[in-house]
C-alpha positions as a Markdown table, in Angstrom:
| # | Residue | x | y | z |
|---|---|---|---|---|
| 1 | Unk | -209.3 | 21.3 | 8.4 |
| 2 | Unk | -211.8 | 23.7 | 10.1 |
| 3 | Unk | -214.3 | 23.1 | 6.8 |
| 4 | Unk | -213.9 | 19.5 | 7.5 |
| 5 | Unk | -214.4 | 20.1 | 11.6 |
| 6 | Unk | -217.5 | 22.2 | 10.4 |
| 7 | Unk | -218.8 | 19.7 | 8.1 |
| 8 | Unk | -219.0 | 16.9 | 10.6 |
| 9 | Unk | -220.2 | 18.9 | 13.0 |
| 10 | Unk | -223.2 | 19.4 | 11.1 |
| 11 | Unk | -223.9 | 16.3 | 9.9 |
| 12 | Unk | -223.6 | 14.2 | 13.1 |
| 13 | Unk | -225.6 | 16.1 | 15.5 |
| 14 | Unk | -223.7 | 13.2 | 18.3 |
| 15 | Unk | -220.4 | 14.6 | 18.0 |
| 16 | Unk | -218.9 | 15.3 | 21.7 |
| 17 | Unk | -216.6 | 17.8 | 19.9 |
| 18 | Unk | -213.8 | 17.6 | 17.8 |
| 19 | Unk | -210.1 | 18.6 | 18.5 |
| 20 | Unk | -207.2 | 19.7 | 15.7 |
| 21 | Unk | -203.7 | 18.3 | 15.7 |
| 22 | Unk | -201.0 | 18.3 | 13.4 |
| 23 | Unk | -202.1 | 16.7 | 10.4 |
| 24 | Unk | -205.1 | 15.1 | 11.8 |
| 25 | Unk | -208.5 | 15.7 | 13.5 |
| 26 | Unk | -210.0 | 13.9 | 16.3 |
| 27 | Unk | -213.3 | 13.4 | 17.0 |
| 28 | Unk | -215.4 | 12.3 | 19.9 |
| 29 | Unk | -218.8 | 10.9 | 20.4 |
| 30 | Unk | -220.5 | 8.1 | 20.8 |
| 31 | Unk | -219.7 | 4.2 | 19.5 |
| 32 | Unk | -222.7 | 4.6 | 16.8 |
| 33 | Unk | -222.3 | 7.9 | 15.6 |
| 34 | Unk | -218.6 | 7.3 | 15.1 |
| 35 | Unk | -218.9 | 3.6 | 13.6 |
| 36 | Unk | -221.2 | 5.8 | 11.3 |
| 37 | Unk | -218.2 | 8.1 | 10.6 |
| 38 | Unk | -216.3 | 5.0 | 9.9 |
| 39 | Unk | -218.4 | 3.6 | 7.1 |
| 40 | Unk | -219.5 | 7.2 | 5.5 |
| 41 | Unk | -216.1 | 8.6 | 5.1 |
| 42 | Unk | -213.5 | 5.1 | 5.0 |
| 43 | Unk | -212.9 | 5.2 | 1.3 |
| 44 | Unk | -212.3 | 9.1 | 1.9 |
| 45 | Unk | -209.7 | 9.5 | 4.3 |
| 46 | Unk | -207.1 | 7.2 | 6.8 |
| 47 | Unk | -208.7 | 7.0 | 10.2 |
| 48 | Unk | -207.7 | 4.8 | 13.3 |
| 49 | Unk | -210.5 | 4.3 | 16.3 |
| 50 | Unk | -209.1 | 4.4 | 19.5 |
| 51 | Unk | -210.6 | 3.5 | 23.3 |
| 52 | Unk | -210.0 | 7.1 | 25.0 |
| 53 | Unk | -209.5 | 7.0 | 29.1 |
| 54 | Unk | -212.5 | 5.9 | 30.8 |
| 55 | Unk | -215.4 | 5.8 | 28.4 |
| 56 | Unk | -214.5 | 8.1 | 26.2 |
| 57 | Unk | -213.9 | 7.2 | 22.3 |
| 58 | Unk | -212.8 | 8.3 | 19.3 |
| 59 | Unk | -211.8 | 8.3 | 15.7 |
| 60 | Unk | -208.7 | 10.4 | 14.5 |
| 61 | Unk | -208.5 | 11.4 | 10.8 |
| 62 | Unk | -205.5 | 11.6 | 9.4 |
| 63 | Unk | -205.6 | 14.6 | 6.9 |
């Protein structure tokens, strides 16, 4: 999981940051970099995008 947190990290200089939980990683930033996310990685892994409080979005991966 922390390769995968470290990959992203890397490759999407947007991401807010990116947060572990069981069996999944969530990741926040903003509504292009993560609709990016979405299309590079969709064939790759399960994710769900979810409206956070306030303003805040995010995509969770499920691992």
């Amino acid at each position: 999981m922390q390769k995968l947190s470290n990959q992203l990290q890397k490759e999407y200089d947007s991401i807010q940051r990116i947060e572990s939980e069981e069996n999944s990683l969530i990741i926040f930033a903003d509504d292009d970099t993560l609709w990016k996310i979405l299309e590079n990685l969709r064939d790759m892994f399960n994710m769900e995008f979810e409206a956070g409080s306030g303003d805040e979005h995010y995509i969770r991966i499920l691992l």
